[in-house]
N, C-alpha and C positions, 0 to 999 in steps of 0.2 A: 529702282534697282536696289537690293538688299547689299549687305556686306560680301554675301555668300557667291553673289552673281559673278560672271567673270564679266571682263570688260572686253566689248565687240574686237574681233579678230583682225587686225588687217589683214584684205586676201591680195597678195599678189598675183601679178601675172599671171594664166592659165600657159600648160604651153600651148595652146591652141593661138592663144591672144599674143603671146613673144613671137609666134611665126608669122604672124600676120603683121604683128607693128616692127618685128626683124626685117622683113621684107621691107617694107616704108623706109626707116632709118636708113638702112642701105642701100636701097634705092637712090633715097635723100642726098647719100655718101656720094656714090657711085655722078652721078649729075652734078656736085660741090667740085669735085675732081677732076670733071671730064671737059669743065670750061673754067677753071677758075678765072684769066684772063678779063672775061666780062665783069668783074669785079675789082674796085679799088683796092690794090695792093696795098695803102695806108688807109688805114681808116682814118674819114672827116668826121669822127664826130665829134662834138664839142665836151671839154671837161664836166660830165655829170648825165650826160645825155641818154645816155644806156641805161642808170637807176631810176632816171627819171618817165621810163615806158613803163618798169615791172612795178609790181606791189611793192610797196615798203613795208608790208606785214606780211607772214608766211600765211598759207592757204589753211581756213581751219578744215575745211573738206579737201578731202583729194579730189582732181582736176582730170580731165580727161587728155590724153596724150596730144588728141589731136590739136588741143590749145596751145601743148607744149612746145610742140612743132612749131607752129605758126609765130609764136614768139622766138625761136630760134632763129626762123628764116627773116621776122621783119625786124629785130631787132636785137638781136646775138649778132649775128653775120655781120651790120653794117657797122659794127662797132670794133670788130677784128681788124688786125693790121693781118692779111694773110702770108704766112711763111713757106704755105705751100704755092702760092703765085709762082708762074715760070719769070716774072715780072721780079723777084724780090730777090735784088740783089749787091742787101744792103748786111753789115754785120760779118757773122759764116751761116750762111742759108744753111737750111735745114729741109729733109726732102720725110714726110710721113708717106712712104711706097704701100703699095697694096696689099704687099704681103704683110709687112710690119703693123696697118692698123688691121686687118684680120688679128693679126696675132694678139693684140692688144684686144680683140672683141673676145677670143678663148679665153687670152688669160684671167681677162674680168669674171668671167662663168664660172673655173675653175676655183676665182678667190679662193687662192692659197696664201699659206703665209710660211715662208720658208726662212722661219728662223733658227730651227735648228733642222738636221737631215731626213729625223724621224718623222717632224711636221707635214713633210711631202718631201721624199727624198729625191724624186724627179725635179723639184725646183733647185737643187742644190745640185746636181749633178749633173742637170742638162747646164747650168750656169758653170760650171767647170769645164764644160764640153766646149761649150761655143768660146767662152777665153782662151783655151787652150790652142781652138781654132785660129782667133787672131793674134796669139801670139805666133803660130806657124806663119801667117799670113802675112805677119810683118817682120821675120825674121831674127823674130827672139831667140833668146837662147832656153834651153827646158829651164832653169833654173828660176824662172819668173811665172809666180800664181798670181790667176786672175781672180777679181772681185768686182761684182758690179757695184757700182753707187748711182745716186741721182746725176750728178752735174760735175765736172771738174773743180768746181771750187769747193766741194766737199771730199773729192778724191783727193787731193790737196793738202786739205785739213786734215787725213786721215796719214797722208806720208809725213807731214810735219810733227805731230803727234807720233808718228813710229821712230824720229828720227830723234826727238826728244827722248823718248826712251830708249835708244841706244846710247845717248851720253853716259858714258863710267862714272858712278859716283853718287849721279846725280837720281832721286830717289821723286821725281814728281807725281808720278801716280800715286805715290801714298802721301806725299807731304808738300805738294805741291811747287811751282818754281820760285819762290819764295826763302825766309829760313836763311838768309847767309848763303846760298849757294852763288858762285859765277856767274851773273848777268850772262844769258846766252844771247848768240847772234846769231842770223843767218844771214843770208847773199845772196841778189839776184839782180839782173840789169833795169834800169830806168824803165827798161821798155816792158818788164814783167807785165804779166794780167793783174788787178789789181784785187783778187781774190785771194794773191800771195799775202798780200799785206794786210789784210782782212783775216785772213789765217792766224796770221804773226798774232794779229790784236785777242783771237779767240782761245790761242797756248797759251796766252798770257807772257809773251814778250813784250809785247805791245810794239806802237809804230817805230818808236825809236829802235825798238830788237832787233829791225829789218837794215840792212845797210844797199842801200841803192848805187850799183856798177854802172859806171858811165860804159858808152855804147860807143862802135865806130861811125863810119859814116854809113855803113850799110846795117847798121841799128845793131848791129851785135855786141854780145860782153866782151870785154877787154879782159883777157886773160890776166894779164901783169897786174892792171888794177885790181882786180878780184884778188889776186895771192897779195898784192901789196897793202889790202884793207884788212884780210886778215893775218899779218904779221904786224899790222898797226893796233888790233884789236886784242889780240893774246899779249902784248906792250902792255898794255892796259890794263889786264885783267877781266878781258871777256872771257868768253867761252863759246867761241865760234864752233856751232852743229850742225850746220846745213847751208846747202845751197841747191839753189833754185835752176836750171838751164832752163834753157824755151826753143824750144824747137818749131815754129812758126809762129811769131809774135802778133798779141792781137791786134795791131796798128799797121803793122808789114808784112807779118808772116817773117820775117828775116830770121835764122836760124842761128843761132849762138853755137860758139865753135867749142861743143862736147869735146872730146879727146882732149884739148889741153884744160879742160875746166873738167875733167874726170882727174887726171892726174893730180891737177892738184888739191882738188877733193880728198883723195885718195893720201899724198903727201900729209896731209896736215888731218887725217880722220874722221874727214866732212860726210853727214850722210848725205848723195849726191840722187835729188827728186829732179827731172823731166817734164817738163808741161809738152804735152805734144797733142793739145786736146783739139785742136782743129787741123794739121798738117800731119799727124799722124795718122788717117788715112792712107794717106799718099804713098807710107813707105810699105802698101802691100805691091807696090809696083817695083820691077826688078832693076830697073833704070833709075829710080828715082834713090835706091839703098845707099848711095852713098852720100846723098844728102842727110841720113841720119847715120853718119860716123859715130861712134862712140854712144848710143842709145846702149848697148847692152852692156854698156858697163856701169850703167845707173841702179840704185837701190831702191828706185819707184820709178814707176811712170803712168802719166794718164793720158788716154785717149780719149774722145768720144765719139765711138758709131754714130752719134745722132747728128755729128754736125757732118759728114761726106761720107755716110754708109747708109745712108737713106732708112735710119731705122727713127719712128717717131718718138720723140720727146717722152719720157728721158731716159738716157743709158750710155753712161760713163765708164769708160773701160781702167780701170786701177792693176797695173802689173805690179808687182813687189819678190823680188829676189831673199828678202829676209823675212816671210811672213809668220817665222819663230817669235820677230821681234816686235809683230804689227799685234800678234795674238799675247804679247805680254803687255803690250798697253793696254790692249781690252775686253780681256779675257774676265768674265765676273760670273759668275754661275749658280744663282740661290738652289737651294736644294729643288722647288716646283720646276727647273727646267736641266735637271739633271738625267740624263739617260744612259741605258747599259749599252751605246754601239761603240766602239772603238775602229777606229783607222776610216772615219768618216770626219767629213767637216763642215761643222754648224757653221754657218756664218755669221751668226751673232757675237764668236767669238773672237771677228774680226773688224770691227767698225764698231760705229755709237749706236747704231740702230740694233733696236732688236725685233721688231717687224718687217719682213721684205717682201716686197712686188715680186712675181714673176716675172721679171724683167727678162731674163734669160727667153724666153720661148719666140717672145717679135726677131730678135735678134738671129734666132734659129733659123724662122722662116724665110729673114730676109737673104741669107748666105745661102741658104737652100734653095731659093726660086733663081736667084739672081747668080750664083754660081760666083766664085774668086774672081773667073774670066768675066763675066758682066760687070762685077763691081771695078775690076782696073779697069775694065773701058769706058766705062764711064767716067772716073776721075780724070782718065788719058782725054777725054773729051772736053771737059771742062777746065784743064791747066791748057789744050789748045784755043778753046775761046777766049781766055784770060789773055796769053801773048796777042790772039787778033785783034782786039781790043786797044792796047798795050800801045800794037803796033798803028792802028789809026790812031791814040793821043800822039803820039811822038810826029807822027808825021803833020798834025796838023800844031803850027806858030804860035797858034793861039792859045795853044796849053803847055804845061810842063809835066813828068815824070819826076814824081819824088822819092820813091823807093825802087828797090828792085822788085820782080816779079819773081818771088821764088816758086810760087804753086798757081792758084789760081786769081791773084785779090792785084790789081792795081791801082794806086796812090797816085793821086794827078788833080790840077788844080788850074784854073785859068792865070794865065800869065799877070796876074791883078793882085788888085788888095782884097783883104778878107771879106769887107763887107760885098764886094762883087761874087766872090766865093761863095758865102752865105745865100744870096740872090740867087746865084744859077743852081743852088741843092735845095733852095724851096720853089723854086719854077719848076723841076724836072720832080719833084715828089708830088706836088701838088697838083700834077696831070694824070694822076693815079693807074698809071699803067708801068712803071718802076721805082723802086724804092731802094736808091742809096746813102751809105750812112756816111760820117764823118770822124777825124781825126785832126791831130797835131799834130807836125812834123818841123823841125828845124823852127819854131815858133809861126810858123804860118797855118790857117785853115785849110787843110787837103782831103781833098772826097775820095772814098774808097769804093771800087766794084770789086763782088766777087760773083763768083757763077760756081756755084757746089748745087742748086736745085735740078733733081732729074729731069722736070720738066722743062728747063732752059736751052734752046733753043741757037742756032746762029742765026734765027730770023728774029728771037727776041732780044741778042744781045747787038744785034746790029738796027735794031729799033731805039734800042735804049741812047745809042752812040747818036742816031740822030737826034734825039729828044735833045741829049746834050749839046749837041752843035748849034739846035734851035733855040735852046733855053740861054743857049752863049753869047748869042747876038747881041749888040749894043751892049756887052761888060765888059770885057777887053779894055 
């Protein structure tokens, strides 16, 4: 081959050949879905197991699909811990519905990149549309713009960062937290996600920036404590800027009492971030609104549809009431992505990313097929089998109740010591038909169920309560 030659073409797909191996794949889908059950909810396989089936050098020729396949099924699969299992329900289950991975097979096609309006202004606008949707649906007030991100601990990262730059004075986008300025602090209780504190360390407060609120007995902040750590702190000469509430905590779900931690937020000039990324579902239910008292008076908050809106991985909901002040920390604009539209909104001018998924459109479909009324009933469904659950630990001697049940997740533990604890959560996982996870509470090892997957069942949640009563025997 000469200099002059070009070099052979890769030919993709025909569409003749996408419809044909579309069919297959979702076929493939469609069959994965329709029994997940007959498969281990945790995968057994052993550390290395899975690299050790495929090549450890990439293909110098391309491969034909049908191999591809075949390696997905005998050795992808068994290597999955499955989140879609009606069986899984350990963590905050996650449910990928049918409309949602649709959506995620358009959106792929489409590969858009919506980082500014111009770039496909239907990805920007449809993702305004459906925020705007769940902010009605959870009874926000207008004055809060949505934004998608990947995950809570990046929405997070994105209020704390806005929150840093609303401090007066204080000049860190250009000069960083550094320079002589007030050591800032923030607040948040013991029981925070620990993505809070991972935050802290990436605004560059670092861990000690964070001040840790002791909890009551139903895991909540202690208001008093909170105002009395930051008038111990401003003593000092901190610079306390934020604070953190949690609106279903990830150990309990237990809800930190907003309204007086707004106030005093508020009092003292705190910018006052919401974590409400797993129990924020729940407040599209009309009954449940008063469990998130004081939500709209927060200057952030995150949700995520992906963990009880059955939209698949990943799509985190970021509400923001000052997004003047989210767009001065990140607003940078070289002249190549400068355009003539005004009174639209890039969303690169609002977060670190400057490439976006179409996340918006799964999201679309899933509110659209499943309608407001399907998605409360089904939460209403799932914080019922939580209490029935709830209500067979309590009544049976042999166990205790360690937290409350505020949504759907209950905390319980054999009346024993930990290593007996540890014992009945590797006998009931290791039968790979449910997979519950674990926690600390009051210093003891306590097991947690929740039931947020659509496909769960009161035949599967009352399978799972026998496992446990079998797996129980002889620990006590």
């Amino acid at each position: 081959m000469s200099k002059a030659d070009p070099a052979p073409r890769p030919r993709d797909l025909t569409p003749e050949e996408f419809r044909e191996w579309g069919h297959r794949f979702v076929d493939w889908v469609a069959d994965y879905l329709a029994h997940p059950e007959r498969l281990d909810v945790l995968s057994k396989a052993a550390p290395g197991a899975v690299r050790r089936r495929l090549s450890p050098t990439p293909p110098e020729r391309g491969e034909p699909l049908e191999a591809v396949l075949r390696d997905m099924t005998d050795v992808i699969v068994p290597g999955l811990t499955h989140w879609n299992h009606p069986g899984f329900f350990a963590y905050f289950p996650t449910t990928g519905s049918g409309p949602g991975i649709l959506g995620e097979l358009v959106a792929a096609a489409f590969n858009v990149n919506g980082m500014l309006w111009r770039t496909s202004p239907a990805a920007t606008e449809l993702e305004e549309l459906v925020l705007d949707w769940l902010r009605q649906m959870m009874g926000l007030p207008g004055a809060f713009k949505g934004f998608v991100y990947d995950t809570a601990s990046i929405s997070t990262l994105h209020a704390l960062i806005a929150a840093r730059q609303a401090v007066d004075g204080l000049h860190a986008r250009e000069d960083g937290v550094g320079g002589g300025a007030p050591r800032l602090r923030m607040y948040a209780s013991s029981e925070a996600h620990s993505s809070v504190e991972k935050d802290a360390i990436a605004i560059g407060i670092g861990r000690r920036g964070l001040v840790k609120i002791d909890v009551d007995t139903e895991f909540r902040m202690y208001p008093a404590a909170l105002e009395e750590a930051i008038v111990k702190d401003r003593e000092r000469g901190y610079r306390p800027f934020c604070v953190v509430a949690t609106m279903g905590t990830t150990s309990t779900t237990s809800v930190d009492p907003v309204p007086a931690i707004a106030a005093i937020a508020q009092r003292y000039g705190l910018w006052l971030h919401i974590d409400a990324a797993y129990a924020g579902s729940a407040a599209i239910l009309p009954e449940m609104r008063p469990m998130f008292a004081g939500m709209d008076q927060a200057d952030s908050i995150v949700m995520n549809p992906h963990k009880w809106l059955f939209t698949p991985m990943d799509f985190s909901a970021f509400f923001c009431r000052r997004p003047d002040v989210l767009k001065e920390a990140f607003s940078l604009v070289p002249d190549y992505l400068k355009t003539p539209e005004t009174d639209v909104t890039n969303t690169m001018d609002y977060g670190l990313q400057l490439g976006r998924r179409f996340r918006a459109l799964k999201f679309w479909m899933v509110v659209r097929y499943f309608g407001v009324e399907g998605l409360q009933n089904a939460i209403r469904e799932h914080m019922r089998l939580g209490r029935l659950f709830r209500s067979w630990v309590e009544a049976d001697p042999r166990f205790e109740i360690m937290a409350p049940t505020a949504f759907s997740t209950v905390c319980f533990r054999l009346r024993a010591d930990d290593a007996a604890n540890q014992a009945l959560l590797d006998r009931v996982n290791a039968s790979g038909r449910i997979f519950l996870s674990h926690t600390r509470l009051l210093g003891k090892l306590t097991l947690r169920f929740t039931v947020g997957n659509l496909r769960s069942d009161e035949e599967q949640v009352q399978m799972a309560w026998e496992l446990v009563c079998r797996d129980g025997k002889g620990l006590s």
